[in-house]
C-alpha positions as CSV (number, residue, x, y, z in Angstrom):
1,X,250.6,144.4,36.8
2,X,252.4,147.0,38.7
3,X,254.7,145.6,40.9
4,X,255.7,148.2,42.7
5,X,252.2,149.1,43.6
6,X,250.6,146.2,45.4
7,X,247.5,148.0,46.4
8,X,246.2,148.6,42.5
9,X,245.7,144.6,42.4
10,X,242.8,142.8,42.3
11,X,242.5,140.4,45.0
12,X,240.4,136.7,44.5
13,X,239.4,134.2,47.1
14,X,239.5,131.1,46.8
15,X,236.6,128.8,48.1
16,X,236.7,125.3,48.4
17,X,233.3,123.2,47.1
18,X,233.3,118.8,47.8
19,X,230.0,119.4,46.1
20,X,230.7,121.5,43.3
21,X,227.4,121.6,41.6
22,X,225.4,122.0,44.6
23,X,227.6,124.8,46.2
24,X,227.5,126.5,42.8
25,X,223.8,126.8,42.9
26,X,224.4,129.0,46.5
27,X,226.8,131.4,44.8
28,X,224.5,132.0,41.6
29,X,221.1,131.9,42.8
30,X,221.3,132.5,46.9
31,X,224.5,135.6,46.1
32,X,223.1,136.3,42.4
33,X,227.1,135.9,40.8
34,X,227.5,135.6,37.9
35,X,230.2,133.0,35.9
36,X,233.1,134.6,34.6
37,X,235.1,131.5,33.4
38,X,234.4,127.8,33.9
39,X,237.3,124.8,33.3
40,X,237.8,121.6,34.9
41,X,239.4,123.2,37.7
42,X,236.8,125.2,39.1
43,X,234.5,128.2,38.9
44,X,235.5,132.0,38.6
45,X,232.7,134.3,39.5
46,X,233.7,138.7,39.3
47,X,231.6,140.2,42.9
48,X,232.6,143.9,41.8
49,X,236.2,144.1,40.9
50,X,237.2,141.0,42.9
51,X,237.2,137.4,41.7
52,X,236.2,134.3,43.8
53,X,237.0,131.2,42.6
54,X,235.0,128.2,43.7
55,X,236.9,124.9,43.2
56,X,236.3,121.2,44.1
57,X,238.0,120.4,47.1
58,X,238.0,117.2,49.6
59,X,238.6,120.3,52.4
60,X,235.9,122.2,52.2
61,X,234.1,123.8,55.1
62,X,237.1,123.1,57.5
63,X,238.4,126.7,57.6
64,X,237.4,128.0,61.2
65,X,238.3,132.0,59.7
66,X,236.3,133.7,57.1
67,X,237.7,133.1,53.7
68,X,236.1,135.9,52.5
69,X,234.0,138.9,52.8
70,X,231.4,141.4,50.3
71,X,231.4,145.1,50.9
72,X,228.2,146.5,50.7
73,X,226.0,149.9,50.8
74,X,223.5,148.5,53.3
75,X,224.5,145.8,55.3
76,X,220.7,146.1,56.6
77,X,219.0,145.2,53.1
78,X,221.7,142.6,52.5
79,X,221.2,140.9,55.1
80,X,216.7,140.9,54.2
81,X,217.5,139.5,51.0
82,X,219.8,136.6,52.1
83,X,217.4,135.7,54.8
84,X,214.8,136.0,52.4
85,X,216.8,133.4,50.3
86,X,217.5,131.0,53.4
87,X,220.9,132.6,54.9
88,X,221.1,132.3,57.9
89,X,223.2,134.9,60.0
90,X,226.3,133.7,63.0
91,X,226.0,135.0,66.4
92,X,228.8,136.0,68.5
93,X,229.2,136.5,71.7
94,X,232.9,136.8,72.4
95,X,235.9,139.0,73.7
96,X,236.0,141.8,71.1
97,X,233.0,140.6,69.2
98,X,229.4,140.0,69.8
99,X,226.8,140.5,67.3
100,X,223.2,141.8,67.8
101,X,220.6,140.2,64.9
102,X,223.5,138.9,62.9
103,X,225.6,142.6,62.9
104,X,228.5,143.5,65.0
105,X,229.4,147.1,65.4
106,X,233.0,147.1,64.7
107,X,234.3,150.5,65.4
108,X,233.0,152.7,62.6
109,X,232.1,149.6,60.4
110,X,229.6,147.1,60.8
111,X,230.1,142.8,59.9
112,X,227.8,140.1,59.5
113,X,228.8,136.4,59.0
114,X,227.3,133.4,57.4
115,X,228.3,129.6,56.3
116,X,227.6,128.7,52.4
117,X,226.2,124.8,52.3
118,X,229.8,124.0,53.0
119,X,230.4,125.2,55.8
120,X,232.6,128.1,54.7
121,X,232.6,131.5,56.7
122,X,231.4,134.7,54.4
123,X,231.1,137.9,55.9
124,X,229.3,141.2,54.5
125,X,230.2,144.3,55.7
126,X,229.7,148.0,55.5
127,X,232.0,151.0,56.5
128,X,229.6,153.4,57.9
């Protein structure tokens, strides 16, 4: 690890599960990840170069923020094949945000949001 060059690291997220085995079905079947390592403590999944880590938590969905977001080619086609699967989309109608069919248009990027069975916020988005 280069210290002195922060932006060469590879970030993780960490997402909280009360049901473990359950939420774990979400992120492999429903987000097609696959396991990278599994111990007592939890679950660690590679989505491109990142690493999300799934652990059991009494805390889980309480978050109000998204913990975490998925870049992606074509927000569009994502967002088919998560419906497809049972995702449903957040709308927002807010000061400084307000989506239209799930996508806000975020000043040369577009976002989408959605909750995994526990309630945590997700996000896709794609930089146009």
């Amino acid at each position: 690890m280069d210290l002195e060059n922060p932006a060469d690291w590879t970030f993780g997220a960490t997402i909280p599960a009360k049901d473990l085995a359950g939420t774990r079905k979400f992120y492999e079947e429903v987000l097609g990840l696959k396991v990278y390592r599994e111990d007592p403590a939890g679950i660690t999944y590679h989505a491109g170069d990142s690493i999300l880590f799934l652990y059991p938590s009494e805390f889980a969905g309480t978050a109000q923020h998204t913990l975490g977001g998925f870049r992606v080619s074509d927000i569009e086609a994502a967002m088919t094949d998560l419906r497809a699967k049972g995702v449903t989309f957040e709308e927002y109608d807010m000061p400084g945000l307000k989506t239209v069919d799930g996508i806000a248009e975020l000043g040369g990027e577009k976002g989408a949001w959605f909750k995994d069975p526990e309630g945590n916020i997700l996000s896709l988005s794609q930089v146009s």
